[in-house]
C-alpha positions as CSV (number, residue, x, y, z in Angstrom):
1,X,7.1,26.5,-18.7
2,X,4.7,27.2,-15.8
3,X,4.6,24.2,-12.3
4,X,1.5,23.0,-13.9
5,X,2.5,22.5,-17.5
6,X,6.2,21.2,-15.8
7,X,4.1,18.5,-13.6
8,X,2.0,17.5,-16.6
9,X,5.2,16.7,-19.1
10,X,6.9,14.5,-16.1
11,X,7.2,10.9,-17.5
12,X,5.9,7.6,-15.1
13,X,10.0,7.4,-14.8
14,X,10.9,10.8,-13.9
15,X,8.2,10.9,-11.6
16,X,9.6,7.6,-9.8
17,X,12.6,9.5,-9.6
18,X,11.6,12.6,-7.7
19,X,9.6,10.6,-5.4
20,X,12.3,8.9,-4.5
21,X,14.4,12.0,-3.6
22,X,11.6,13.8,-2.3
23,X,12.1,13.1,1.0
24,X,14.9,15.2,1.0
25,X,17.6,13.2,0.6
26,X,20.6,12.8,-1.5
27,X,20.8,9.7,-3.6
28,X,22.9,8.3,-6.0
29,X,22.0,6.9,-9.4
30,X,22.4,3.4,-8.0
31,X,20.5,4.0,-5.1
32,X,17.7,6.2,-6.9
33,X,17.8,2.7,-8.9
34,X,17.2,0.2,-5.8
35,X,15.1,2.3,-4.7
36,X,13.0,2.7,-7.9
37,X,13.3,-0.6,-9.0
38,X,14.6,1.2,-12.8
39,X,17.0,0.2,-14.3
40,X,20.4,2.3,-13.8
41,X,20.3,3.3,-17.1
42,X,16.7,4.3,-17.0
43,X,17.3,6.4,-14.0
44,X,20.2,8.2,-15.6
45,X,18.2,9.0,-18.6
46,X,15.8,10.6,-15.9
47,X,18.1,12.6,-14.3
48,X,19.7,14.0,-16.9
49,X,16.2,15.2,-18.4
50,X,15.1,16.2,-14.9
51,X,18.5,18.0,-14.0
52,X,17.9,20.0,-17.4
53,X,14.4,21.1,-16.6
54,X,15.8,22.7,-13.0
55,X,14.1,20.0,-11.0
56,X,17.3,18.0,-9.9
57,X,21.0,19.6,-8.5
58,X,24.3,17.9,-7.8
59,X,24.4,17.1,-4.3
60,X,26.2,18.8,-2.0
61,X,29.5,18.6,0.3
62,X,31.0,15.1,0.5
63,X,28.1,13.7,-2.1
64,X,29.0,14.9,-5.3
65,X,27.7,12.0,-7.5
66,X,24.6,12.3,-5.7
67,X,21.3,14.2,-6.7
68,X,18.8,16.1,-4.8
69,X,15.5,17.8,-5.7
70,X,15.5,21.4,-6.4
71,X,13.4,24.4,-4.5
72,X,11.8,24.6,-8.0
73,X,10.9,20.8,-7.4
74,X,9.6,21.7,-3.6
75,X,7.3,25.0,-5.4
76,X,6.0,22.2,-7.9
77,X,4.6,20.0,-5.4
78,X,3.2,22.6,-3.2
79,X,1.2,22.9,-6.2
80,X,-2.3,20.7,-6.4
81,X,-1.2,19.5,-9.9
82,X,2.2,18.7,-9.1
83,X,0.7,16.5,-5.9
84,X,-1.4,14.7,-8.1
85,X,1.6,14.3,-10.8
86,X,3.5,13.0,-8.2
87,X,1.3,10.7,-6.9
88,X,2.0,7.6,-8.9
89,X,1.7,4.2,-8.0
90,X,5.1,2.5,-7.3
91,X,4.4,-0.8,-6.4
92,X,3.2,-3.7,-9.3
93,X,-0.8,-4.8,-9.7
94,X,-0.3,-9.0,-9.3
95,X,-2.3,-10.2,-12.0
């Protein structure tokens, strides 16, 4: 699957997940979850589908339940699709 087709298939929830790590950071499920507002379950789900495609790894060193992205998650959004794919609105519209 080419960066394009890859950014195209990410879900609303898998892409609140990798912005979330994007930064750099490593995260746990719990905190990918605070920080996503998803449910711990949901963000599990994500994980596990993202760690799959090769866009998540375990984290490193003394955080081994944690997840970080991937280089092939860093190539995807030096990509113009994968910018736009990621740039997803995180916050509620008040009605």
């Amino acid at each position: 699957m080419s960066r394009s087709e890859l950014a195209q298939s990410l879900t609303v929830r898998e892409t609140h997940v990798l912005r979330a790590l994007l930064p750099g950071s490593q995260l746990t499920v719990e905190q990918i979850a605070r920080a996503t507002c998803l449910s711990k379950h949901t963000v599990r789900r994500a994980v596990r589908i993202l760690h799959s495609a090769g866009l998540l790894i375990d984290g490193v060193g003394l955080r081994r339940a944690a997840w970080q992205v991937s280089p092939l998650s860093l190539g995807l959004v030096a990509t113009p699709r994968g910018r736009t794919a990621l740039d997803v609105r995180t916050d509620r519209p008040t009605s």
